[in-house]
C-alpha positions in Angstrom: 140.7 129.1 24.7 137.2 128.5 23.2 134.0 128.6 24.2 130.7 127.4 22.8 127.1 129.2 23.7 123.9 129.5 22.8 122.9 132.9 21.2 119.6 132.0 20.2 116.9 130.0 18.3 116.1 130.3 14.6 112.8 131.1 13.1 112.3 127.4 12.5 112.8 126.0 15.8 117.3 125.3 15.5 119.1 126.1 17.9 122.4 128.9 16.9 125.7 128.6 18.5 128.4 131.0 19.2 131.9 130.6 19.6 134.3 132.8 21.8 138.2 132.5 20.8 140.5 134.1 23.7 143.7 134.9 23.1 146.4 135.2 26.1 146.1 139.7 25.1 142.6 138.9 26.6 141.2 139.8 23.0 138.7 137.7 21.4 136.4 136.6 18.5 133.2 136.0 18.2 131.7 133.4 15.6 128.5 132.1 14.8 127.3 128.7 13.2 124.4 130.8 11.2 126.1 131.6 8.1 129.1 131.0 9.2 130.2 134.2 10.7 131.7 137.1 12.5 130.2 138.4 15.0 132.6 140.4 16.7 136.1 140.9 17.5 137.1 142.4 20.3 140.3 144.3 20.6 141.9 146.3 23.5 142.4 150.0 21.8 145.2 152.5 22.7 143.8 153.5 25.9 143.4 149.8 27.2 139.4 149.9 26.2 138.1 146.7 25.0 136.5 147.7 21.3 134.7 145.6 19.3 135.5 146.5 15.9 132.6 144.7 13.7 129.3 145.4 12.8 126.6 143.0 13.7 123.4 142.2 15.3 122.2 141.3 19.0 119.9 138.4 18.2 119.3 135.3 15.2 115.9 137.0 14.6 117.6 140.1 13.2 120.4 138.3 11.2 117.4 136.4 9.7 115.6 140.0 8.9 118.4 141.7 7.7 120.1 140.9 4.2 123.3 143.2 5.1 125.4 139.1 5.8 127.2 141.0 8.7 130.1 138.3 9.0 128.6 135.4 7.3 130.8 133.5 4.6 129.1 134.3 1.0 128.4 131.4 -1.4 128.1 130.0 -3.7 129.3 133.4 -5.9 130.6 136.0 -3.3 129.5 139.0 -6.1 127.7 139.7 -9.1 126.5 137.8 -11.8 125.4 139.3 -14.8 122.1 138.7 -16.5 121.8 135.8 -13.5 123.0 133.2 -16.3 126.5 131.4 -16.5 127.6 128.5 -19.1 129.9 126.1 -18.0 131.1 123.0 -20.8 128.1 125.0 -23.2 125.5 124.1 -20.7 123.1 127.2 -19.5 122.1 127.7 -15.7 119.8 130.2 -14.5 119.8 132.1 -11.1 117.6 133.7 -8.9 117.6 137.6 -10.2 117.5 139.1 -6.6 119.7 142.4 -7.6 117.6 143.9 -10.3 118.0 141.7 -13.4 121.4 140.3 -12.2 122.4 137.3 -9.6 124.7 138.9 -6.2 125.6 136.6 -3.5 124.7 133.5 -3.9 121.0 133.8 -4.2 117.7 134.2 -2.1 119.0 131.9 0.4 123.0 131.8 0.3 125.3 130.0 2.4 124.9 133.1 4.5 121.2 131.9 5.9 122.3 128.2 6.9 123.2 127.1 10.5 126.7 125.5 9.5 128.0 121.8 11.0 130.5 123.2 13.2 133.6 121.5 15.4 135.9 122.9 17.8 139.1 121.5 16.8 142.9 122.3 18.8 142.9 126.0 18.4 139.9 126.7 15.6 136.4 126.4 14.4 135.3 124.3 12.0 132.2 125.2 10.1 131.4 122.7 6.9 128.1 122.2 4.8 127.0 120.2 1.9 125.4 122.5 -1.2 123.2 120.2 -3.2 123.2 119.9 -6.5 121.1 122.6 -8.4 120.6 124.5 -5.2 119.9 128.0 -6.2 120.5 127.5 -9.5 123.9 126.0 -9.1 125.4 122.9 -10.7 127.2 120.1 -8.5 126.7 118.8 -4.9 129.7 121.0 -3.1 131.2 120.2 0.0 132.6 122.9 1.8 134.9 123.8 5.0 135.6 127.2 6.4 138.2 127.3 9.2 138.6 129.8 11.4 141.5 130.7 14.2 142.8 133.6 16.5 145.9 133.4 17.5 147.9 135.0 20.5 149.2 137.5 18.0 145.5 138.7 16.8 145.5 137.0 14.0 142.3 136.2 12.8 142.7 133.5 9.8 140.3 131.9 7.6 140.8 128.8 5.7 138.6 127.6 2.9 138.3 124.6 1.3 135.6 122.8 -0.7 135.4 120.2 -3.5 132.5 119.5 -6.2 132.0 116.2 -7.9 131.3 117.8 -11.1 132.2 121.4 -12.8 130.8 124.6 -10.9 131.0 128.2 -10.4 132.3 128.8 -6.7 133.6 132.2 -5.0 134.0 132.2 -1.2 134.6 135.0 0.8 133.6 136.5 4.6 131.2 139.5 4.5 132.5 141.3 7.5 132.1 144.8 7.8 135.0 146.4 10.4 134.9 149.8 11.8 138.1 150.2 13.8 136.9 153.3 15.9 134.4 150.7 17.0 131.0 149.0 16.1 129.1 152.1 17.4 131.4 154.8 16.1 129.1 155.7 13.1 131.7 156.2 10.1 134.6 155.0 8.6 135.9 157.8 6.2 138.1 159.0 8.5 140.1 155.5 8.6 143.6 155.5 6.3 143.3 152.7 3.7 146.3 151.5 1.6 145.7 148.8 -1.1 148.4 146.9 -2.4 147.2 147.0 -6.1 147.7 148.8 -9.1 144.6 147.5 -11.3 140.8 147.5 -10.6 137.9 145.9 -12.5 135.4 148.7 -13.8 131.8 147.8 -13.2 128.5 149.2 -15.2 126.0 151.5 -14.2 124.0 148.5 -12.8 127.3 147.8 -10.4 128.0 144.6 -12.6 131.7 143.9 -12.7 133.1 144.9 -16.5 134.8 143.4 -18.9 137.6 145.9 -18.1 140.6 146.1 -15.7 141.9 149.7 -15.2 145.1 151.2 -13.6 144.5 152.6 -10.5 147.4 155.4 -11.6 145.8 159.0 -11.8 142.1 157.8 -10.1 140.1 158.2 -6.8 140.9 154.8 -7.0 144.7 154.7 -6.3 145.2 153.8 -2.4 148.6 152.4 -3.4 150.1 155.3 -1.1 147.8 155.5 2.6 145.3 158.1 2.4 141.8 158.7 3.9 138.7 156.6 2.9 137.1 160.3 3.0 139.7 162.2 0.9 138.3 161.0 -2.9 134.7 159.2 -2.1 132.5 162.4 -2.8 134.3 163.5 -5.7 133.3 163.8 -9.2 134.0 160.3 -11.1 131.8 158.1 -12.7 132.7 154.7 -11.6 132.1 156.2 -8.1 128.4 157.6 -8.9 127.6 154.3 -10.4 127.8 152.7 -6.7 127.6 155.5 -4.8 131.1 155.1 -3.2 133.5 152.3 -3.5 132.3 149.0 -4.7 135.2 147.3 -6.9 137.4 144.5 -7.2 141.0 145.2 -6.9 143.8 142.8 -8.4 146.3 141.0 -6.1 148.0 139.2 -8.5 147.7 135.3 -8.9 146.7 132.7 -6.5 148.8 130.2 -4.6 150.6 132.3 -2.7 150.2 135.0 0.7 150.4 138.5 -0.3 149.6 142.0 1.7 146.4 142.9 0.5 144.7 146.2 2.3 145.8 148.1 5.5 143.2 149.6 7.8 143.4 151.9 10.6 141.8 154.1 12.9 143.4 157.3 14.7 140.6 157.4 17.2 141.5 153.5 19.3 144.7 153.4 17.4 143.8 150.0 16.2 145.4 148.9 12.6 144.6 145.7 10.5 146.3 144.2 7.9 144.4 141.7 5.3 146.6 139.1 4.0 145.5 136.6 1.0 146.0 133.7 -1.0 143.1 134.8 -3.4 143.5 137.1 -6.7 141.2 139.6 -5.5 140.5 142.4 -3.2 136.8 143.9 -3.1 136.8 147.2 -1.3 133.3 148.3 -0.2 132.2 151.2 2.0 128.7 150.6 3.3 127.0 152.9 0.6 123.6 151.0 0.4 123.5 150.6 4.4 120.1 152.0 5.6 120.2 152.8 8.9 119.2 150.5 11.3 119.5 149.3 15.1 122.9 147.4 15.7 124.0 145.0 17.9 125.2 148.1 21.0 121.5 149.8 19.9 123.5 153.0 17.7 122.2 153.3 14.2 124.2 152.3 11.5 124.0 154.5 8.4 125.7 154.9 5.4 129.6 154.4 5.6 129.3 152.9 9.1 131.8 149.7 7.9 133.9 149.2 5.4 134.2 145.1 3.9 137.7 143.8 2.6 136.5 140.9 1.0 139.1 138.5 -0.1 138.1 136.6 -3.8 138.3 135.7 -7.7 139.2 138.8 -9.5 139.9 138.2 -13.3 143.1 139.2 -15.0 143.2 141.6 -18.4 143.8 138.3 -20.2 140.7 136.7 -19.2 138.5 139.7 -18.8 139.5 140.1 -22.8 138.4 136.5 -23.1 135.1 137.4 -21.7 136.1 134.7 -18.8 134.6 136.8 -15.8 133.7 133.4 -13.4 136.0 131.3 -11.4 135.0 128.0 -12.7 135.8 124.8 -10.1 136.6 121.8 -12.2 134.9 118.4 -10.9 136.8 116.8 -7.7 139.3 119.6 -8.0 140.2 121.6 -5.1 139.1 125.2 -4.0 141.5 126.3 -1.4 143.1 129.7 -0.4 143.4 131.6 3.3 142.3 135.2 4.3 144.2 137.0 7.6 142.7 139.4 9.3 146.1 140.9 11.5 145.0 143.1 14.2 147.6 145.5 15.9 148.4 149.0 17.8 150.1 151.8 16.3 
């Protein structure tokens, strides 16, 4: 079952809309046509208490105010771009630098501050916008589709497709930040993570993704076995003081095909998610630049309050030797890849 609402008015005057998917459990998800998001989803925990396990706000005017993209789907580059400058068929384009000297994210206004076109179709959401050409910086006019579903099984899936009508840069993900003790539980270190990936890509003092990808083998960075977000973050490594916790991109393998990428869970509501993918990459970040602010229940969210599992590009050794760090999308060729999002009890 779903259900469309208002939840507010933008600061220009628009009208937002929100989406409620019920599933027969009596769980749900939340979506939102600003940006393109998650706002919640709520789950029944092991004591039959309805938890909503993601961050968020309780109005448009503090989504607008905030630049944390709670949920939202990132565009055109979900990530960093060094020097904000890319080349693409020897031609140079320039970004907005809005991350020190360097390009994250899209730009100053990413897909993630756009009230989406948005359909309720059989059992999903449709979002879809069209990216001009040149828009921050960006070559192409890009049409783009983000799908979303939750099933009877808790499923929450994600579908992305776009096309460009000449060659671009383009790296989708969703920015959702989940805390499976709860939206208002205040930390996530004491969560078991398990990645299923041997090899991360090493980043520079200025968080900017290296030319580098490293085993995992002998690291704070190894989750291959389950072990506490908690156990490794404060200890003494340098790719670790350069973001101030985890920040990286872990390698799935290649595209085309579904693959386990991260397992969460909580021992506090008993609630466990898996995160399944069609994309190469897996970036694993912990909330270290959150500030501390109001959310959506009115608790404070500091530091380490969510943890995102952001499905996207990640290069392979061969490319990263090649210097090829960006996912270029050839003219009228197709982006497509799905994210899952599986929700369960243990």
């Amino acid at each position: 079952m779903i259900r469309k609402e208002d939840f507010g008015i933008s600061k220009n005057g628009r009208k937002v809309s929100k989406f409620i998917l019920e599933n027969s459990r009596g769980n749900y998800a939340v979506l939102m046509d600003y940006g393109c998001a998650v706002l919640s989803v709520y789950l029944h925990d092991k004591n039959n208490r309805l938890t909503d396990v993601c961050l968020g706000f309780a109005s448009v005017k503090e989504y607008e105010e905030h630049d944390e993209c709670f949920g939202a789907c990132i565009g055109r580059f979900a990530g960093v771009i060094k020097n904000a400058v890319f080349f693409i068929n020897g031609q140079e384009y320039r970004l907005a630098k809005n991350a020190g000297a360097n390009h994250i994210h899209g730009g100053v206004k990413g897909f993630d501050r756009y009230i989406w076109e948005s359909a309720i179709e059989g059992n999903q959401v449709i979002f879809s916008r069209n990216s001009p050409h040149m828009e921050e910086g960006y070559p192409g006019n890009v049409r783009v589709k983000v799908s979303y579903g939750f099933s009877d099984n808790d499923e929450l899936t994600i579908d992305y497709e776009a096309v460009s009508d000449q060659d671009t840069v383009l790296n989708l993900t969703n920015h959702s930040y989940f805390n499976l003790s709860g939206e208002a539980d205040g930390s996530i270190l004491d969560h078991t993570l398990q990645i299923f990936s041997d090899a991360y890509n090493e980043t520079d003092e200025f968080n900017v993704p290296a030319e580098k990808i490293s085993p995992v083998e002998g690291t704070v960075f190894d989750f291959r076995k389950p072990k506490l977000i908690g156990d490794d973050i404060h200890k003494k490594a340098l790719q670790l003081e350069y973001s101030h916790g985890y920040d990286h991109n872990y390698f799935l393998g290649e595209n085309g095909h579904m693959k386990p990428a991260a397992r969460l869970s909580s021992p506090k509501t008993g609630i466990g998610m898996d995160t399944y993918t069609s994309q190469r990459g897996l970036q694993v970040y912990t909330g270290n630049q959150m500030k501390g602010f109001r959310g959506k229940s009115g608790t404070n969210y500091g530091r380490r309050s969510g943890i995102c599992l952001e499905t996207q590009f990640c290069p392979s050794e061969t490319e990263c030797l090649k210097g090829q760090m960006l996912p270029v999308l050839g003219s009228n060729q197709i982006y497509k890849h799905q994210t899952k999002y599986c929700f369960y009890l243990l």
